[in-house]
VEXMAR-735255 format. One record per residue: residue in three letters; x, y, z of N, C-alpha, C, O in turn. Coordinates in steps of 0.02 Angstrom, whole numbers, plus 50000, padded with zeros to 5 digits. Each point is the difference from the previous one (the first is absolute). Layout:
BEGIN
ALAXYZXYZXYZXYZ
...
//
This chain:
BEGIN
UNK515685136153073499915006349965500655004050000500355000350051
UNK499815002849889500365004949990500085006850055499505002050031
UNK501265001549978499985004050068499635007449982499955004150046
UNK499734998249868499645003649992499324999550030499695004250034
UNK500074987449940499435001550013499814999650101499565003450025
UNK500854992350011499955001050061500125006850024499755002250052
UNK500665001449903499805007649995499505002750012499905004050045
UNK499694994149915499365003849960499574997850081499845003250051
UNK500114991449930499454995850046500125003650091499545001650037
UNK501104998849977499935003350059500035007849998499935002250058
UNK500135001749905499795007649990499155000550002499775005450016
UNK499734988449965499235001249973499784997950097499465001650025
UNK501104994550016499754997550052500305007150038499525003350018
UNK500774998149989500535005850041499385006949972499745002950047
UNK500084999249890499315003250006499464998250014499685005150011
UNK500034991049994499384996150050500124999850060499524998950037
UNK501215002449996499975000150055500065009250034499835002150055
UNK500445001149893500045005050026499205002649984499735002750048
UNK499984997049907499295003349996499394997850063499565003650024
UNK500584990149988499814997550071500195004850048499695003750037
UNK500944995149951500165005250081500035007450007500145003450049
UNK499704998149897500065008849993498864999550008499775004350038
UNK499834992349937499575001450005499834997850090499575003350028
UNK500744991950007499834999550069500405005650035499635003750033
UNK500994997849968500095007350028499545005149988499775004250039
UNK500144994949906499405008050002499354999750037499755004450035
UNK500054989749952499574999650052499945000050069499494999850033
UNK501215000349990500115001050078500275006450013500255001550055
UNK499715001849901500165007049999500785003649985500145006050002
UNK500324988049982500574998850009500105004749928500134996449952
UNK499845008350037500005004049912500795000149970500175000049940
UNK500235000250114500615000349980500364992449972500364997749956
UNK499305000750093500464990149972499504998249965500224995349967
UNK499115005650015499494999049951500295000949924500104995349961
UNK500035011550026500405003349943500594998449989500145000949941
UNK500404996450098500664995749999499864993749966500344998149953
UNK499194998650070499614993449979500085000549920500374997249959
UNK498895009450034499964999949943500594999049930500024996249952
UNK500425009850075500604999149949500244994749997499954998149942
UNK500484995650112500274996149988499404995949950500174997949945
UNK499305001350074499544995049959499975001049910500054995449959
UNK499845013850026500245003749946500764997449978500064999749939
UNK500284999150084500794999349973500064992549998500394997849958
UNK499304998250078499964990749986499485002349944500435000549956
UNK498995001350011499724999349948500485001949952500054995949954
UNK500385010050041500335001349943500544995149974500154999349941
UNK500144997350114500684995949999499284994349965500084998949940
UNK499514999050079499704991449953499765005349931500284998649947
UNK499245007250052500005001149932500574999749955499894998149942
UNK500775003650077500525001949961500324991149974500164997949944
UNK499834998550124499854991849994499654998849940500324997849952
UNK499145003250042499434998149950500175002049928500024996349951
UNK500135011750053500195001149939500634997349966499954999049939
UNK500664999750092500494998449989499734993250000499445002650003
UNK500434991049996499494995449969499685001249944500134995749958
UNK499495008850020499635000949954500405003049940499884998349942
UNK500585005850074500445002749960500584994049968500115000749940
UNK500174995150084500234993149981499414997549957500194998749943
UNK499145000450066499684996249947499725004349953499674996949959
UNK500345008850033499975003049932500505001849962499905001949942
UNK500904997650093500445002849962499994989749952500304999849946
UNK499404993750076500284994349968499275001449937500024998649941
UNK499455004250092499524999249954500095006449930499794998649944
UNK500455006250064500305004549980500384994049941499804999149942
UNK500664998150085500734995749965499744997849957500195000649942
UNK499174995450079499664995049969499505001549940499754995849964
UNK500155011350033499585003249955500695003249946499995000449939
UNK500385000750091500485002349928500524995049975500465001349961
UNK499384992250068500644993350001500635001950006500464998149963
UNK499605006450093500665000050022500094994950034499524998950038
UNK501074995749966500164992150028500645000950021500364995150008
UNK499955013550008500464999450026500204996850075500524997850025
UNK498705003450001500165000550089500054992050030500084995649957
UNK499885002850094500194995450023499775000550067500415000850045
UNK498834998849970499835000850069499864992850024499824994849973
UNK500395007750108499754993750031499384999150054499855005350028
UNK499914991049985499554999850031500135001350091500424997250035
UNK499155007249985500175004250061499364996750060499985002150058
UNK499524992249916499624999550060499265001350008499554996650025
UNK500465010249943499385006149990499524995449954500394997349960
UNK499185001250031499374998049955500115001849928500144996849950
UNK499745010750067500135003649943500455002349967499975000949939
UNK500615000650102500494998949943500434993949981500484999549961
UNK499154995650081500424994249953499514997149954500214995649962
UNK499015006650032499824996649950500115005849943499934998249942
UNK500225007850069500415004149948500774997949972500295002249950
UNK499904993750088500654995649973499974993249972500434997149967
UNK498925000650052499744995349959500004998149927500254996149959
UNK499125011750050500025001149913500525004049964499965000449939
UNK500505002550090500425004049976500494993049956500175000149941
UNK499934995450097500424994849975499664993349946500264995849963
UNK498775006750063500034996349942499685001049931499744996349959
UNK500375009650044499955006649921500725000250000500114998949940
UNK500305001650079500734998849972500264992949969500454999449959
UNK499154995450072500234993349953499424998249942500044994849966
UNK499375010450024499715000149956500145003749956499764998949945
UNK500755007350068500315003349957500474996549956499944998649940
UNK500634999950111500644994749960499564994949969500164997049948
UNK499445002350075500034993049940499455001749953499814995349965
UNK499995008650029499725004749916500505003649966499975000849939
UNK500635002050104500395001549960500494993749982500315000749947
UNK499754995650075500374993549981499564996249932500344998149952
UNK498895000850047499684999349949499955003049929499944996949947
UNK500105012150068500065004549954500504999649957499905001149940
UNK500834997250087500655000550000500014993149931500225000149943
UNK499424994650097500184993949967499625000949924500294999449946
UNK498815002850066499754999049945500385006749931499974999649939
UNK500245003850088500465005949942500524997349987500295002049950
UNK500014992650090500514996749961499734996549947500125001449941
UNK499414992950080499784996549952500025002849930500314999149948
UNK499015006750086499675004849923500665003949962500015001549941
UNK500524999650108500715004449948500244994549963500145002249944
UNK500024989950058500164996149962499664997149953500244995349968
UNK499085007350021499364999249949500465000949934500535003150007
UNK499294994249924500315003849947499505003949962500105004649961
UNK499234992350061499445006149977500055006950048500275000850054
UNK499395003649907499915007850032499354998050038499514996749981
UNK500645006950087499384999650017499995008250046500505003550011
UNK498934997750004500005008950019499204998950035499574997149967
UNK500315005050093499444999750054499955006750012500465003150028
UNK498825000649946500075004550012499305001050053499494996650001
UNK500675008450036499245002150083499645004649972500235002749950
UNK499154999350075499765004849983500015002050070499914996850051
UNK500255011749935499785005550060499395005149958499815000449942
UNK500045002350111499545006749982499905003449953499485002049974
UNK501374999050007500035006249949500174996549936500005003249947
UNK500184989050053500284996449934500424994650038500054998350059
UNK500284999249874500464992550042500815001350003500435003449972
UNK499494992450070500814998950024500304994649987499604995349993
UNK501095002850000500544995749968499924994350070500515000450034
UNK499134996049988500134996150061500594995450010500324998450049
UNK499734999449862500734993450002499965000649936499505000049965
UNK501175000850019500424997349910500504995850001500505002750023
UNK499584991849963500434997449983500655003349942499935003349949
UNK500734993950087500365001649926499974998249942500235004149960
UNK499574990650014499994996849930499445003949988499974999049939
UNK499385006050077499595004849992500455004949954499985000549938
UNK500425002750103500165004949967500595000249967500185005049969
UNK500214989250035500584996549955499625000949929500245003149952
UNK499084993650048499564997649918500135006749989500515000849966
UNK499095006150059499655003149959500485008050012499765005649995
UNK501064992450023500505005950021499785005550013500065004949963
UNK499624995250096499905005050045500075001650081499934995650043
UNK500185010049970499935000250085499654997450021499494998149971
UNK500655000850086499504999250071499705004350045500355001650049
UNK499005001149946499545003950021499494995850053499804994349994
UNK500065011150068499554998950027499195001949978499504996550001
UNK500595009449983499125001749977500164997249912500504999849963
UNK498824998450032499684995549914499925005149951499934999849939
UNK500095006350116499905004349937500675004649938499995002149942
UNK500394997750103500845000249982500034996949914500205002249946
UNK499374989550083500384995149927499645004349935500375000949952
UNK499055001450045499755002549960500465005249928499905000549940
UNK500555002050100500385002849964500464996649945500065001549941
UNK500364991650108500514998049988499904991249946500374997049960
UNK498895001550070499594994549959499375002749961499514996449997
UNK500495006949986499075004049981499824994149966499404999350013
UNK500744996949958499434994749970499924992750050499464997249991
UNK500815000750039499944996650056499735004150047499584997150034
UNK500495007049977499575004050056499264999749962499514997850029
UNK500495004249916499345002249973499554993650013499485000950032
UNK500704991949941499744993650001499974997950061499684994750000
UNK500495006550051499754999150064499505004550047499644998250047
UNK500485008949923499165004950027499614997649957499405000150014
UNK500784997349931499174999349951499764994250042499465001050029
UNK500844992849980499824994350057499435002550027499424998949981
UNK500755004350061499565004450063500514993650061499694996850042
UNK500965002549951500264996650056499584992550025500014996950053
UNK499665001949886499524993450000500434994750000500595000950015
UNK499134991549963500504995449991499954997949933499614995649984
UNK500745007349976500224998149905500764995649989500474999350039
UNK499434998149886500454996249989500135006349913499575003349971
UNK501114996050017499905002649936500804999149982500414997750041
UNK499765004649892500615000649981499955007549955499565003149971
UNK500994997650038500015007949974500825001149989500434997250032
UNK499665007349920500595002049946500305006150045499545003350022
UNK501024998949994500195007150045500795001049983500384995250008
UNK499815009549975500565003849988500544998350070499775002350053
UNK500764994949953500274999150031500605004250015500424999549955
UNK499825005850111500615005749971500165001249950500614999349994
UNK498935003849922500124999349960500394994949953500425001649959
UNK499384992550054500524996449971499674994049951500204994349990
UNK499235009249984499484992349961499594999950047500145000950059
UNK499244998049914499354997250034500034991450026500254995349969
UNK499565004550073500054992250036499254996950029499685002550046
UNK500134991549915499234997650020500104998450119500514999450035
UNK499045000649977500054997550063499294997250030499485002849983
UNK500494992750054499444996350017499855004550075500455001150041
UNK498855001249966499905003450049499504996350037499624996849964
UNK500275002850104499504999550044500105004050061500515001950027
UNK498594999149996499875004150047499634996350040499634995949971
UNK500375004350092499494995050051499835007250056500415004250021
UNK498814995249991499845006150060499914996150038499724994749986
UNK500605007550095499924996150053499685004650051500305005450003
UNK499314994150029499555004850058500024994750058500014993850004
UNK499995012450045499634997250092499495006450013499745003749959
UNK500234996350098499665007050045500245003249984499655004249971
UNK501074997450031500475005450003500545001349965500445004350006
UNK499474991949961500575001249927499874998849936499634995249992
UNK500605008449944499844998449937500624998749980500465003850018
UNK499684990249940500604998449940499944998249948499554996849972
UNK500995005550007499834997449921500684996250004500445001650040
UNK499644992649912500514997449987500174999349919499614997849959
UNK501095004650028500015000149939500764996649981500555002850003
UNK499294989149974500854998049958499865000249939499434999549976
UNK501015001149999500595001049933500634997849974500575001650017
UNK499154992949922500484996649969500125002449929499645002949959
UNK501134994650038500145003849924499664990749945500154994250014
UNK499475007849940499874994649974500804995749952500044993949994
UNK500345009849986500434999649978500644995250020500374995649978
UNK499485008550079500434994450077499714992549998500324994849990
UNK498915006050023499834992750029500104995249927500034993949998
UNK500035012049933500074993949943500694998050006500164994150001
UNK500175009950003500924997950004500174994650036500424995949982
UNK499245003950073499954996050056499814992149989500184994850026
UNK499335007049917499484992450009500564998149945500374995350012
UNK499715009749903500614997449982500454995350018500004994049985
UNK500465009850056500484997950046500044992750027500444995850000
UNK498985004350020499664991250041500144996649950500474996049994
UNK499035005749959499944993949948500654998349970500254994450001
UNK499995010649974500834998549959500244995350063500064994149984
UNK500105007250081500394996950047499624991850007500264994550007
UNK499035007349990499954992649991500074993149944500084994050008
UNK499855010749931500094995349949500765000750007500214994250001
UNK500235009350004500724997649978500204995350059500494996349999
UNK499035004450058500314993650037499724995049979500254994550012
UNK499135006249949499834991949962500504999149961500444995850011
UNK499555007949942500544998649935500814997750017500324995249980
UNK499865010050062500534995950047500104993450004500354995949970
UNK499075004050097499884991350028500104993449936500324994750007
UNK499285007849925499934996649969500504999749952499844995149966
UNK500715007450011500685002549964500524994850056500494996649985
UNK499265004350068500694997350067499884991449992500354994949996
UNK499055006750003499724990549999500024996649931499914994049994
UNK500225010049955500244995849927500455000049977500184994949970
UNK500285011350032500605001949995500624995950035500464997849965
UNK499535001050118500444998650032500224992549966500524999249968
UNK498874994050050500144995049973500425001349955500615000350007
UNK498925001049922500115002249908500885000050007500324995349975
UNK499985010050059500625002650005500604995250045500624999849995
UNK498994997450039500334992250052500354996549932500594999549982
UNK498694998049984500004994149962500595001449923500324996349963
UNK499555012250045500475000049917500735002350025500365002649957
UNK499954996650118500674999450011500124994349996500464998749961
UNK499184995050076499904994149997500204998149929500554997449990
UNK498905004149946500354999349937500585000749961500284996849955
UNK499805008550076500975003049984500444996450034500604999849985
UNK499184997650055500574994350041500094996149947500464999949959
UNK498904995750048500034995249937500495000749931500504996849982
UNK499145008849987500305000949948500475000349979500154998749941
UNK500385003950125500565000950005500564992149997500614999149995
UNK498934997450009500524993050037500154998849913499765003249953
UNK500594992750046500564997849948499454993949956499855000249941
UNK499954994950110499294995149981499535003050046500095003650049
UNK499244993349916499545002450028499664991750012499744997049953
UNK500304999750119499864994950008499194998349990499645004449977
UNK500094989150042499274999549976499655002550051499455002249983
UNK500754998450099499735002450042499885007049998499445002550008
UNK501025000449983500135009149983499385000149943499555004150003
UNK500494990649944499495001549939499305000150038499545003749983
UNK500434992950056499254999150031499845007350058499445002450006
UNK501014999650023500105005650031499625007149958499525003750012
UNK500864995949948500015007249945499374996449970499745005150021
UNK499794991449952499384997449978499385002450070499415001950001
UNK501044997050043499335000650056500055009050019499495003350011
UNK501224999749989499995006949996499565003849966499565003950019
UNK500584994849938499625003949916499274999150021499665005150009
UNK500044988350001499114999750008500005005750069499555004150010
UNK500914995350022499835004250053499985008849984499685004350030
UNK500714996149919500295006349990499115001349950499575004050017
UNK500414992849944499464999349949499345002350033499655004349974
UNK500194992550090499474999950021499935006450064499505000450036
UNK500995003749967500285003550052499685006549928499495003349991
UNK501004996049982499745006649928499184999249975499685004649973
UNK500124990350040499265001049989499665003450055499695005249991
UNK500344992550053499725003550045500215007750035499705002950044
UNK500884999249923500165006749989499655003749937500105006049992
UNK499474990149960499685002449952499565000950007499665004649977
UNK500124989250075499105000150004499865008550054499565004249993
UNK500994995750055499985004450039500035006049987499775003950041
UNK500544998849894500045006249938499625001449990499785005750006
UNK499884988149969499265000849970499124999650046499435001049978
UNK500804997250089499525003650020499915007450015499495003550000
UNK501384998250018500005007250022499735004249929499635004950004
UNK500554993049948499745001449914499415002650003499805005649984
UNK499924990050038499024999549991499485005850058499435002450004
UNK501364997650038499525006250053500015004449987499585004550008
UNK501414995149945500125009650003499775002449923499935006049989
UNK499994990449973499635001949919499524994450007500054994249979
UNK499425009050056499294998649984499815004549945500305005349990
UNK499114992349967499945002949946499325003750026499614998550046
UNK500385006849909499305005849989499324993549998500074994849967
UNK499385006450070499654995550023499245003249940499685005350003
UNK500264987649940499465004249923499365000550043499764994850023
UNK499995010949989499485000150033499244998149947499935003649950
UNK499504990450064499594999349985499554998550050500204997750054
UNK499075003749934499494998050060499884991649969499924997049946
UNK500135001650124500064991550021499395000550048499745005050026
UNK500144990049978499544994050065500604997350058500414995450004
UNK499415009550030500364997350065500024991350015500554997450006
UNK498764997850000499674995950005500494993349964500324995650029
UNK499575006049882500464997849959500634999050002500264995549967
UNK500095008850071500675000750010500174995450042500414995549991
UNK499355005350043499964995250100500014991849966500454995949994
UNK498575004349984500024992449956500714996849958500234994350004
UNK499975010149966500564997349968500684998750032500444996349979
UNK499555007550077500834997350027499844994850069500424996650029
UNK498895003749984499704991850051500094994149946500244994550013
UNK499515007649923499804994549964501054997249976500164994149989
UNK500285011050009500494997749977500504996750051500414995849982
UNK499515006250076500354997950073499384991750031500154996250046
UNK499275003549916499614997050025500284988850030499764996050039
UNK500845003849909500584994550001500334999250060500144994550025
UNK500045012850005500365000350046499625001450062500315000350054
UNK498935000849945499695000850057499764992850006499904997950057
UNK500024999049904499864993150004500254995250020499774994750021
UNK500945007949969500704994150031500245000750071500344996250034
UNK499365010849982500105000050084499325002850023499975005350031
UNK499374990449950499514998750037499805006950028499955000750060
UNK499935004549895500035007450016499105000849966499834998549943
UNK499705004350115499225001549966500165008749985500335004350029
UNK499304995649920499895005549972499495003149993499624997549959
UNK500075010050079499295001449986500045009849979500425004450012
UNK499034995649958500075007349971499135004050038499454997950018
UNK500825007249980499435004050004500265007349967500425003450029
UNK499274998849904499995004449977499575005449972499404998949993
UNK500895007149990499175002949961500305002049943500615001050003
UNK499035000149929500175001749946500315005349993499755005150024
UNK500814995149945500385007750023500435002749934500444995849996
UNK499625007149971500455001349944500515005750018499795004850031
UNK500954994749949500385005850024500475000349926499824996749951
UNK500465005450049500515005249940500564997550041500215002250053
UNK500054991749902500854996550023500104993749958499574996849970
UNK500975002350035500464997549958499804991250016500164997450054
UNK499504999049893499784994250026500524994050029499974996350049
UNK500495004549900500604994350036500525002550055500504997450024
UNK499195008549988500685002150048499524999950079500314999150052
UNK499065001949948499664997450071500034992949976500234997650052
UNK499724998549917499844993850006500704997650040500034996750051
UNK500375005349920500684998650027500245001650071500424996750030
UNK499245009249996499875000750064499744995150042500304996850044
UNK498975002549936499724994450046500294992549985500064995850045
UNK500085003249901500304993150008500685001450066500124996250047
UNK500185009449941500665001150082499504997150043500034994450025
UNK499355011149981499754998850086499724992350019499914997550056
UNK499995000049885499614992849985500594993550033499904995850044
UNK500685005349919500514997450025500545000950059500434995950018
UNK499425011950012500165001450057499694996450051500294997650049
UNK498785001749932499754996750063499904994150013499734998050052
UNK500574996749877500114994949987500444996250043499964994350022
UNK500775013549990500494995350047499865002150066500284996650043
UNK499385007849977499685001550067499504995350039499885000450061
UNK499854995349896499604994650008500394993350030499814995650038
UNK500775005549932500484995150017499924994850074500515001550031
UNK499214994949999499994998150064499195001750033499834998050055
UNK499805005649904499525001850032499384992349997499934995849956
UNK499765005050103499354994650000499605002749955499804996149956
UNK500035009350042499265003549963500485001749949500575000350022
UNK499385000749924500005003249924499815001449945499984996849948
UNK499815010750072499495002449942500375007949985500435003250030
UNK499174998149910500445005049976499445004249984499674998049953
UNK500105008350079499245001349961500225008149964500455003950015
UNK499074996349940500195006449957499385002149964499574997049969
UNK500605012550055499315003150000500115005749960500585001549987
UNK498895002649986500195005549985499385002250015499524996949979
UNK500405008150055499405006650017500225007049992500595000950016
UNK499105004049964500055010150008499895002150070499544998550039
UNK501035005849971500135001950067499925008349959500215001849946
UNK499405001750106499765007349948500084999049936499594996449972
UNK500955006649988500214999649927500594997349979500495001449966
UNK499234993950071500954996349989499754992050005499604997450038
UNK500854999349903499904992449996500464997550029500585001849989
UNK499224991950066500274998550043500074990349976499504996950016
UNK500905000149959500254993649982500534997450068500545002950009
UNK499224991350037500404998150040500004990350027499544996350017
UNK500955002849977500214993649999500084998250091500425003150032
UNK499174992050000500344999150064500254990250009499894995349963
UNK500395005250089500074992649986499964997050102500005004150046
UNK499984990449960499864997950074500744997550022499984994850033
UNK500815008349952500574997650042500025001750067499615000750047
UNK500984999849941500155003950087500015005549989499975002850055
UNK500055002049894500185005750008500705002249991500434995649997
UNK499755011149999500565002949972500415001350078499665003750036
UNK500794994649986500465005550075499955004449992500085003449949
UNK499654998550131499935009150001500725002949996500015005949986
UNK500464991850021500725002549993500334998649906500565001849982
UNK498994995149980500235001249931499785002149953500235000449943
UNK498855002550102499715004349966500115005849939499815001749944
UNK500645000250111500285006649942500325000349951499935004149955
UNK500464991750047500534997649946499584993049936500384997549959
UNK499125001150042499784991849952499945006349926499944996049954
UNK500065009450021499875003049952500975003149964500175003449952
UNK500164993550095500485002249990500344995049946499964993850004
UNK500395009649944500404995249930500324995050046500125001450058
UNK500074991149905500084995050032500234998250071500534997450019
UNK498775005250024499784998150032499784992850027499594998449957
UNK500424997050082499674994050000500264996950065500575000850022
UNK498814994450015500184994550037500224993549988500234996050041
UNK499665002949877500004994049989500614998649963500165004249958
UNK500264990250051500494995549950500095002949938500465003849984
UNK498974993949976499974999849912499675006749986499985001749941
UNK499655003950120499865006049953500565003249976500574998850018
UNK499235006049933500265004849968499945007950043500445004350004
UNK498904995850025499905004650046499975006649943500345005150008
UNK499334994349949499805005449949499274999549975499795002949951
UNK499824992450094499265000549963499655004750053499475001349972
UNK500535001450076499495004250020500465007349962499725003949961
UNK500834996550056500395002849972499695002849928499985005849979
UNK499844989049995499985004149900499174999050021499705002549952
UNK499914995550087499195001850008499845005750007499595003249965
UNK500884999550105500075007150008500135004449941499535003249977
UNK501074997149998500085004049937499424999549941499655005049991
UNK500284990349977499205002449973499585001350023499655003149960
UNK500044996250103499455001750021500185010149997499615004249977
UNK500994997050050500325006949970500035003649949499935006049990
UNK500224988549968499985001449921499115001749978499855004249958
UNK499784992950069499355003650006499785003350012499435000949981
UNK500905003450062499835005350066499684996850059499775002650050
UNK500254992349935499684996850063500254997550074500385004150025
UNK499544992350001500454995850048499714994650025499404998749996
UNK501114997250037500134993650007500065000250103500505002750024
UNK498904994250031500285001550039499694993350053499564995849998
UNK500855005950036499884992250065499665000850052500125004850036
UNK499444991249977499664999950089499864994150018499644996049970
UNK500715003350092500184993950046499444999750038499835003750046
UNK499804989749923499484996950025499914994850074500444997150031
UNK499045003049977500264993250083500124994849981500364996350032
UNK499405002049915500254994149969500184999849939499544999949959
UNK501174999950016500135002349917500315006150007500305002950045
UNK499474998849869500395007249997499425001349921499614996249972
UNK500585010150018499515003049942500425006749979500265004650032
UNK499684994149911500265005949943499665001749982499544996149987
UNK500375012049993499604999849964500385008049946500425004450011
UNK499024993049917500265003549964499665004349966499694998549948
UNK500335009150084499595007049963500135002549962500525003349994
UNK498954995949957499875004049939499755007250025499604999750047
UNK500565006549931500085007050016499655002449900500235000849944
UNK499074999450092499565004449941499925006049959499535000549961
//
């Protein structure tokens, strides 16, 4: 034990002993050394109370600490029960502190490098408070940074307005807003309410729609010019080999019979190099001037029949079963330009079949609420979850001899309809399917 508390402990024995002996003097009549007794026993009680308190006063000044997270102090443990299990917890609400503020620290980094707006707002008593804004928040919509919600009202009134009408619920919406006077700007809004016992939030991000089009822009241009690239580097380079090669030739004084056979085998090369820089024109042709799609009501049914019945050569030559389940369905579209679609998906799952034991190709059409639903599946392996995203992309492809432009131009008419064209990866196979929008 510590030399306080052997302190303490012999001041509580040193008064037990004097109250002993001041009460047996008195009883022997001894009044004077009775009352001597007494005091010393009085003055050992005060020396352990003052013991005690000075103990007690150490564990409220850490519990004290610990209620306002002051983590300046640095106590150590003295022995006492009580105040070292007051140093206990003093140290371990201080490493529960640091490392919420080490968490806090990290997730506001994260959320400040967001490029969406995002803004968390609390509710108190009297109204809400700013809990977290990100900068790209108030980068979008050029304004300060305020703690109380009610501030923005002034400086956003129509974004303010569309989030009290909410009621701080969870909505999705897009909405038009004056930006530092500078043009109105569309922006994609959502709100999510989050509750416990003891807290209300609202969460509110904000994207400029404008941005995310520039953006997707952006992608696509960067991806086709690296197709177009790729494909310019790979016809061109030879092409340009072979016609220095020719100028050699040409140059010589005779042109021997070997050189003649040279420049004969150049040219087919050069020949067949320019075709396939044509064919490649001309698919990009067919994606980027697709034509206005003559809208007439068709038989879904009919359409299907006719591009099984025209591929039916080629399902036959690689041992491919074919089964339908449909319901009678009529839609307003362009008859040769879906037919032309499903013959893509027909021959997409043609080469997906490639290697497979089972091969069947089945194709359905049923109404999903008000919407006609036409979908082709087939029994391959399936599409990679890593090239998922990209198989809709202009020449696109896994294979040798594609062109990598038929889901590619499926997609675009199914667009050209208002409709769309979309994929789900089956356990076995894969399935497209293609919505008609009523």
């Amino acid at each position: 034990m510590k030399k306080q508390q052997w302190y303490g402990l012999l001041s509580i024995l040193m008064a037990s002993a004097g109250g002993a002996g001041a009460f047996h003097f008195f009883a022997q009549g001894q009044r004077m050394t009775a009352f001597l007794s007494a005091i010393a026993a009085t003055g050992f009680i005060i020396m352990a109370r003052a013991s005690f308190l000075s103990a007690l006063h150490k564990t409220e000044k850490l519990l004290l600490a610990i209620r306002k997270k002051d983590f300046s102090l640095f106590p150590q443990a003295e022995g006492s029960s009580l105040i070292d299990s007051a140093v206990q917890l003093y140290h371990q609400a201080r490493e529960e502190h640091l490392s919420q503020t080490s968490y806090r620290l990290l997730y506001e980094e994260i959320l400040n490098q967001l490029e969406i707006g995002l803004m968390i707002l609390s509710e108190n008593g009297n109204g809400r408070d700013v809990f977290y804004v990100n900068p790209a928040f108030l980068d979008i919509l050029q304004i300060p940074k305020y703690n109380s919600w009610s501030l923005y009202e002034e400086k956003i009134p129509e974004f303010y307005r569309i989030i009290d009408r909410s009621g701080y619920g969870n909505t999705q919406e897009f909405f038009d807003v004056s930006v530092n006077r500078s043009g109105r700007q569309l922006f994609s809004l959502r709100t999510k309410q989050v509750k416990n016992a003891r807290h209300h939030f609202c969460i509110i991000s904000l994207e400029s729609v404008q941005k995310i089009i520039e953006q997707k822009e952006k992608l696509a241009w960067n991806n086709l010019m690296k197709v177009i690239s790729h494909e310019l580097l790979n016809t061109l380079t030879p092409v340009n080999s072979l016609i220095q090669n020719l100028e050699y030739i040409a140059n010589q004084e005779t042109v021997e019979k070997e050189d003649q056979e040279d420049m004969k085998e150049s040219l087919m090369i050069i020949s067949s190099k320019s075709e396939q820089l044509l064919s490649f024109v001309d698919d990009y042709r067919q994606v980027a001037e697709l034509p206005k799609p003559v809208l007439k009501e068709i038989p879904l049914s009919g359409v299907a029949e006719s591009a099984l019945r025209f591929l039916k050569p080629e399902f036959d030559k690689n041992g491919i079963r074919t089964t339908v389940s449909w319901e009678e369905h009529h839609v307003a579209a362009d008859r040769k330009m879906i037919e032309r679609c499903l013959i893509n998906l027909y021959l997409n799952a043609v080469n997906a079949l490639a290697g497979s034991p089972e091969k069947e190709i089945r194709t359905e059409i049923r109404r999903v609420n008000n919407r006609i639903v036409l979908s082709v599946e087939d029994s391959g392996a399936g599409i990679r979850e890593e090239i998922r995203d990209r198989i809709f992309l202009p020449f696109f492809t896994t294979r040798e001899s594609g062109s990598g432009i038929g889901l590619t131009l499926s997609k675009s008419i199914m667009e050209a309809h208002h409709g769309y064209l979309n994929y789900r990866p089956l356990v076995q196979g894969s399935r497209f399917e293609i919505w008609f929008v009523k």
